[in-house]
C-alpha positions in Angstrom: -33.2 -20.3 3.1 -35.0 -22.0 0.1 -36.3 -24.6 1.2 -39.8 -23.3 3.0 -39.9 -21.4 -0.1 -39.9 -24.3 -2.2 -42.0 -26.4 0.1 -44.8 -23.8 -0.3 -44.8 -23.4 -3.8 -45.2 -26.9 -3.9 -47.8 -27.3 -1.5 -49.7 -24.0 -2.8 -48.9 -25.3 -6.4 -50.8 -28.6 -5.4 -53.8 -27.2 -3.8 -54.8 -25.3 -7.1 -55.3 -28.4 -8.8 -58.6 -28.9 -9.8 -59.3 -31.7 -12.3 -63.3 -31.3 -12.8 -62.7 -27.7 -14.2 -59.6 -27.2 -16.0 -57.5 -30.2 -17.1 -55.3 -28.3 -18.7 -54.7 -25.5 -15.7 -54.4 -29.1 -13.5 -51.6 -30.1 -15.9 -49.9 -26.9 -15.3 -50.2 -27.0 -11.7 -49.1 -30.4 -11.2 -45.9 -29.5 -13.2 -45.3 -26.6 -11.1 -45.8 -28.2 -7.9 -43.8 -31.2 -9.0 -40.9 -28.2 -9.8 -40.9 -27.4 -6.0 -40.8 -30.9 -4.7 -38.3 -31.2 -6.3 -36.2 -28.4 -5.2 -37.1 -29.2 -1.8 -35.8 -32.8 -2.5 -32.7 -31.1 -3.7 -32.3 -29.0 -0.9 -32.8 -31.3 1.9 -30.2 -34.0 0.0 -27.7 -30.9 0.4 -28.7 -30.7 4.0 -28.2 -34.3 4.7 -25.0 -34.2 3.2 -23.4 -32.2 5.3 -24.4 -34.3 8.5 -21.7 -35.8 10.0 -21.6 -39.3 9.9 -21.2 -41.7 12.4 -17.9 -43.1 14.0 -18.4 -46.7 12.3 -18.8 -44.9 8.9 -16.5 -42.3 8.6 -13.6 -43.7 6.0 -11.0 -41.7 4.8 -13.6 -39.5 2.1 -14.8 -37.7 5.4 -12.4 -36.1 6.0 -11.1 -35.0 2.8 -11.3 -30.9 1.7 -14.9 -30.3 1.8 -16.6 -33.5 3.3 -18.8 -33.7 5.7 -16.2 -34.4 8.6 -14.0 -31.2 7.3 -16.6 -28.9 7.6 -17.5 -29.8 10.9 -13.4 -29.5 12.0 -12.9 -26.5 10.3 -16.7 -24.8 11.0 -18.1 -26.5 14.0 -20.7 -24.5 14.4 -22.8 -24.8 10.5 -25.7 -26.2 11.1 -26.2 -23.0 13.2 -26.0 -20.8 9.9 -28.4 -23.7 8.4 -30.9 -23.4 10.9 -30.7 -19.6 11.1 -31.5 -19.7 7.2 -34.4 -21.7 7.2 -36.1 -19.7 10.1 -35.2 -16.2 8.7 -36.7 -17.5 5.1 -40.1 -19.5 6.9 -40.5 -16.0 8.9 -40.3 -13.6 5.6 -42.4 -16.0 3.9 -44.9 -16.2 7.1 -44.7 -11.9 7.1 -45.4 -12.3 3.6 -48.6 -14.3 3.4 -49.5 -12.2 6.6 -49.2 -9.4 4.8 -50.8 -10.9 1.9 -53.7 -12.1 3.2 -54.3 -8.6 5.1 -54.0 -6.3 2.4 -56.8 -9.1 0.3 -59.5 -8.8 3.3 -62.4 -6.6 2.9 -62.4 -3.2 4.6 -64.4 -2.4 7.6 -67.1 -5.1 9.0 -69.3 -6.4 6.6 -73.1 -4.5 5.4 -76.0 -5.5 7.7 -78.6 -8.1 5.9 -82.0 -7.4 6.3 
């Protein structure tokens, strides 16, 4: 459920950046979007990880308490729960910036120019 979290707080984070103007608010930036990438590397590795491997490379550490192989036995169905998290968190965080973006636009249409 983190991950399109952390993949727009990265990508956000690195559209702020703005070297002509602020080096220093850059700096920050760059750390903060760097922060997120990170997660999201963290988060996908997790995801990989529990792919099942295939037939040629499954040894004797697949199917051990808690490997990739075991989960699959014992929960066949998990990637469903993954998948379910990752759309339920990209559709709050789509409702959010919706709702976001709606409350930030200007009332009513705009004054006439004359």
């Amino acid at each position: 459920m983190l991950l399109p979290w952390a993949a727009a707080a990265a990508l956000t984070s690195f559209g702020r950046v703005n070297w002509r103007r602020s080096r220093a608010r850059s700096l920050g930036w760059s750390a903060s979007a760097l922060a997120g990438a990170a997660l999201s590397a963290l988060l996908l590795l997790v995801v990989f990880a529990a792919f099942v491997p295939k037939k040629r490379h499954r040894g004797y550490d697949c199917y051990r308490e808690g490997g990739a192989c075991w989960v699959h036995t014992q929960y066949p169905y998990v990637w469903a729960v993954g998948l379910a998290a990752t759309v339920t968190g990209t559709a709050l965080l789509a409702g959010g910036l919706a709702a976001y973006f709606r409350r930030q636009a200007p009332n009513g249409p705009p004054p006439p120019t004359t």
